[in-house]
DRENBAZA-450400 format. One record per residue (C-alpha): residue in three letters; residue number from 0; x, y, z; chain. Coordinates in nm, 4 decimals, decimal comma. Layout:
 kelo lumvex        X        Y        Z domi
  ALA    NUM        X        Y        Z    A
...
//
This chain:
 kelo lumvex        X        Y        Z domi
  UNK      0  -9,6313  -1,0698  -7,1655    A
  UNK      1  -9,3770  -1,0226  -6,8948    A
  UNK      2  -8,9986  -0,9991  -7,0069    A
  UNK      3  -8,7431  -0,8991  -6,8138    A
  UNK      4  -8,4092  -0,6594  -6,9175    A
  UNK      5  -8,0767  -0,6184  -6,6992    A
  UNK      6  -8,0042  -0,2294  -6,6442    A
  UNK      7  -7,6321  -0,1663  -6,7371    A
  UNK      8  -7,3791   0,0573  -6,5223    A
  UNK      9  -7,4596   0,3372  -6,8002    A
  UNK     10  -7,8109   0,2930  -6,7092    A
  UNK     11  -7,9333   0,1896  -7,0307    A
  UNK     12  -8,1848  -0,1359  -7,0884    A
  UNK     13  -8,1915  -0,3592  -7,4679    A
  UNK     14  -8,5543  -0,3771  -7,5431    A
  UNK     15  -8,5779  -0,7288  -7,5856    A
  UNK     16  -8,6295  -0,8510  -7,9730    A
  UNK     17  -9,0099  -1,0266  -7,8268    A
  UNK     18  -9,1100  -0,6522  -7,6748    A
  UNK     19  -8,9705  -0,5041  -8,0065    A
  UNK     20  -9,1803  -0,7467  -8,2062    A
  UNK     21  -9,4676  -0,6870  -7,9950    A
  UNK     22  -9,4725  -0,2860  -8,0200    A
  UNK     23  -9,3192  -0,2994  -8,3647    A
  UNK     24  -9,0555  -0,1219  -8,2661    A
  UNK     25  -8,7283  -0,0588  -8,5503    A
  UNK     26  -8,4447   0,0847  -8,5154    A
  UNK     27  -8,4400   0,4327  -8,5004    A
  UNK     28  -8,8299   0,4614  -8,3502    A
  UNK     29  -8,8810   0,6652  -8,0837    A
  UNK     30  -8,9959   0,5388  -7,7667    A
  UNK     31  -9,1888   0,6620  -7,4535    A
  UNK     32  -9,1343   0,5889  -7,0910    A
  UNK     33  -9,4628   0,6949  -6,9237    A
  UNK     34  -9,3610   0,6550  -6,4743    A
  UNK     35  -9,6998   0,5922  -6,2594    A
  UNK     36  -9,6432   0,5560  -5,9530    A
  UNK     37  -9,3503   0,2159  -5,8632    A
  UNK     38  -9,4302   0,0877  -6,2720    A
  UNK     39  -9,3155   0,1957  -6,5959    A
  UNK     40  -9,4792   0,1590  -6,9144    A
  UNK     41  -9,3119   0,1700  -7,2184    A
  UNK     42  -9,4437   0,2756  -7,6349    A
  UNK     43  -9,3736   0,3529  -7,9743    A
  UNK     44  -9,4000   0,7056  -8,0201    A
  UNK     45  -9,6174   0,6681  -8,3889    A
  UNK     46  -9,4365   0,8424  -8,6549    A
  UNK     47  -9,6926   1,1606  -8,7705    A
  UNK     48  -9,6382   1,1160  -9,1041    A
  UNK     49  -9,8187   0,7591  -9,1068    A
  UNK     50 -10,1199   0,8920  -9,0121    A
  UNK     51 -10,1219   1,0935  -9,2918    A
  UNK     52 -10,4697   1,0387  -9,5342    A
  UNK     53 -10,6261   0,8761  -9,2097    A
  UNK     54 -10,8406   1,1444  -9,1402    A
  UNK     55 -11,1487   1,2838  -9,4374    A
  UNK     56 -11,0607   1,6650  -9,4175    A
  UNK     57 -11,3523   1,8482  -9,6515    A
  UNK     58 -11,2639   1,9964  -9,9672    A
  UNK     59 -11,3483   2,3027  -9,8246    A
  UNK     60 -11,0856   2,3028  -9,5376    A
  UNK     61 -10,7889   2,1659  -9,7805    A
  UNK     62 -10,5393   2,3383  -9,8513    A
  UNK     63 -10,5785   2,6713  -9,5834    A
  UNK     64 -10,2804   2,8332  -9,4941    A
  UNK     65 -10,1831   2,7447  -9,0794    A
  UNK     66 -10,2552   3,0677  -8,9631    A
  UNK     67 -10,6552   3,0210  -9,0671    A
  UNK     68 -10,6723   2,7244  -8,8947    A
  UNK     69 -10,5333   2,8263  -8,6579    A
  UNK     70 -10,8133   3,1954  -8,6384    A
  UNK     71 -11,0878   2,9412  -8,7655    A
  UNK     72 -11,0134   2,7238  -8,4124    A
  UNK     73 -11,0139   2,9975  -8,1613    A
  UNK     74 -11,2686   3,1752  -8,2762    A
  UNK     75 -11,4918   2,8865  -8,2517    A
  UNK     76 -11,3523   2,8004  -7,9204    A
  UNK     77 -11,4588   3,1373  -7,8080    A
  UNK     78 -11,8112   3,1022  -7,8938    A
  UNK     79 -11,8336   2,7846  -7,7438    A
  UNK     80 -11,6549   2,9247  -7,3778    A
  UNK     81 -11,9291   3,1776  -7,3937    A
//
């Protein structure tokens, strides 16, 4: 889908209601200009906090405090790196 957008004297662009349909975009959502090159893409930034329950995490590993998943991660890098 190509759709084009006038740039205003203040530099700003209306994301056209089809692109905001498209992406899902509301207002308020975060978006991403990613520059490659002469082209410009443009995203929803997802919202962390949707993603949450997407992942299994083991009973286990529920519930540790930051700061042992954090130790737990580098010390496992470590052994791998060596």
């Amino acid at each position: 889908m190509d759709v084009a957008a006038r740039v205003t004297s203040k530099g700003q662009v209306t994301v056209p209601k089809s692109v905001r349909d498209a992406l899902g975009i509301r207002p308020g959502d975060e978006i991403i200009f990613r520059v490659e090159g002469s082209r410009a893409t443009l995203a929803r930034v997802p919202d962390f906090l949707d993603l949450a329950g997407s992942i299994q995490v083991p009973a286990d590993r529920r519930n540790a405090a930051w700061d042992d998943v954090l130790r737990r991660t580098h010390a496992a890098r470590a052994t791998t790196r060596a």
